[in-house]
N, C-alpha and C positions, 0 to 999 in steps of 0.2 A: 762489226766495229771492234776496235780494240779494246780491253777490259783492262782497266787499272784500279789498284789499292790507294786511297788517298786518305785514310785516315786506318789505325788500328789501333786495338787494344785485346787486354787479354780475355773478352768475352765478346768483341764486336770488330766490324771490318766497315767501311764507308767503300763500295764500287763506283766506279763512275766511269763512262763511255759515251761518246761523239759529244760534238760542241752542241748546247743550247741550242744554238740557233742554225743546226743542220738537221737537215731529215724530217722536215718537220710533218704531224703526219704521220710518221715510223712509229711502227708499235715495236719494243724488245720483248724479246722471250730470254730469261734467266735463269738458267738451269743450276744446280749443285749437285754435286754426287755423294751419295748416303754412306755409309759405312758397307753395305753390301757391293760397293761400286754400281751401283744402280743410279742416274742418273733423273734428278725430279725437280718441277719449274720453281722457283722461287719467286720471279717477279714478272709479271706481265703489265705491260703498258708502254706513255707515252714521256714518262721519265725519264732525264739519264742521268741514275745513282739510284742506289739501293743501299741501306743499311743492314747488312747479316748481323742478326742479335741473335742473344743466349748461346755463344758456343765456347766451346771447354780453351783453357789455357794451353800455353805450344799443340798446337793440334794445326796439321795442314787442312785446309779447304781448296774442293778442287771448282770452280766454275766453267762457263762457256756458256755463251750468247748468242741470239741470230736476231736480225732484221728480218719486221714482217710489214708490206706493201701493199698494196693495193694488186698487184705484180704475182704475189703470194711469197711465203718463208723462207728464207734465203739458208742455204747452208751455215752450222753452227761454227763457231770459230774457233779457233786449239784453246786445247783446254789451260786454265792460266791457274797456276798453285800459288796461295796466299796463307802464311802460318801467325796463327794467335802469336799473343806475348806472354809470358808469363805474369802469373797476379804476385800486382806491388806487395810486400809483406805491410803490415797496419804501421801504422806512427809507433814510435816510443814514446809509453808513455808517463809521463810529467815532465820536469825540467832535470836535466843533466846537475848532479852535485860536484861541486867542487871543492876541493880540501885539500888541506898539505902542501899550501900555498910558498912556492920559495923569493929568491930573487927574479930569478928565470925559469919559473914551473908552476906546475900545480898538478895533483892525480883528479882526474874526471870519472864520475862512476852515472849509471843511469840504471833502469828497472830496465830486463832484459824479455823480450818476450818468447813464446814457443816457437817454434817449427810449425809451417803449416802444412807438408808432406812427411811420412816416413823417409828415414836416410838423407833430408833436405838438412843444409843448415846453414842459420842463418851469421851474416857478419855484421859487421858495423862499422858505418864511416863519422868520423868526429870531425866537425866544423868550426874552426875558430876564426873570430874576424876582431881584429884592432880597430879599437867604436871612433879612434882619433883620426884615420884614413883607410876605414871599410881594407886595410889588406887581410887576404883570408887565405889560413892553411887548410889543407885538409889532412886529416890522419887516419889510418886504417888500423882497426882496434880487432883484426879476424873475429873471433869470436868469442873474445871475451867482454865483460860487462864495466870494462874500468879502461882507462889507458892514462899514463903517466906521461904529459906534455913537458917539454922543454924546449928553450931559446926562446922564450917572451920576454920584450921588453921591461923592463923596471919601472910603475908608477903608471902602467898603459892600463885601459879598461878593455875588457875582451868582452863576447859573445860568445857564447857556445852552443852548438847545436848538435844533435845526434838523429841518423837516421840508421834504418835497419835496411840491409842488404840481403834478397835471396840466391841463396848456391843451389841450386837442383839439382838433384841426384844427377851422378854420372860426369858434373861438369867439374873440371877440373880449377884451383883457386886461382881466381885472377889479379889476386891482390896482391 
């Protein structure tokens, strides 16, 4: 059968192959390959899906699958490479301050947090939305802990929101 990724994150994958209601009867054999390339079963049975838990962030995983009959074990299927995500960095946390309020501005500051890898580092996107018709900007504040907005309307109510962005070593900035 064919082996697809239908859900992912950065410590778990959701496999899933043949329809429900084919095969019925079919037992799967689910194999992974170890870090030795040494290939070992993961899932046997009458299932089709299997959740891989506890595995490291960007990290590939290799699988391959067979059908087993009544018939007996069918050849296993090419092997199909599935890569983690990298882990979300945590919330910011408390509420974004705001000061130095103008006509059409304001400077935004918030609590900055650590780096969760050596040489990683993290950025930050600012969210603002006009509370009179939800329009919302978004600003890229790299990696500093403040950013100074302008072009707001005058006598408008805002929202402000900040989240924290991770850059992982190696990868170049995409903001």
């Amino acid at each position: 059968p064919k082996l697809e990724c239908t859900n992912i994150s950065h410590n778990q994958m959701k496999l899933r192959w043949a329809e429900a209601k084919v095969n019925l009867g079919t037992t799967y054999v689910l194999e992974m390959e170890n870090a030795r390339k040494l290939w070992y079963q993961v899932y046997s049975g009458n299932n089709h899906s299997y959740k891989a838990a506890k595995l490291m962030e960007n990290t590939e995983y290799r699988f391959r699958i067979s059908a087993l009959t009544d018939a007996g074990q069918g050849p296993f299927s090419t092997v199909y490479n599935f890569r983690t995500l990298y882990t979300p960095p945590p919330q910011v946390k408390g509420s974004p301050r705001v000061s130095n309020i103008t006509e059409n501005g304001c400077l935004v500051q918030w609590a900055g947090l650590k780096s969760m890898a050596a040489g990683e580092q993290l950025q930050y996107r600012v969210q603002v939305t006009r509370v009179k018709d939800n329009d919302v900007a978004t600003y890229q504040a790299g990696g500093s802990v403040e950013l100074r907005i302008t072009g707001l309307e005058a006598n408008s109510d805002y929202k402000v929101r900040v989240a924290a962005e991770r850059l992982p070593m190696g990868e170049k900035d995409s903001m």
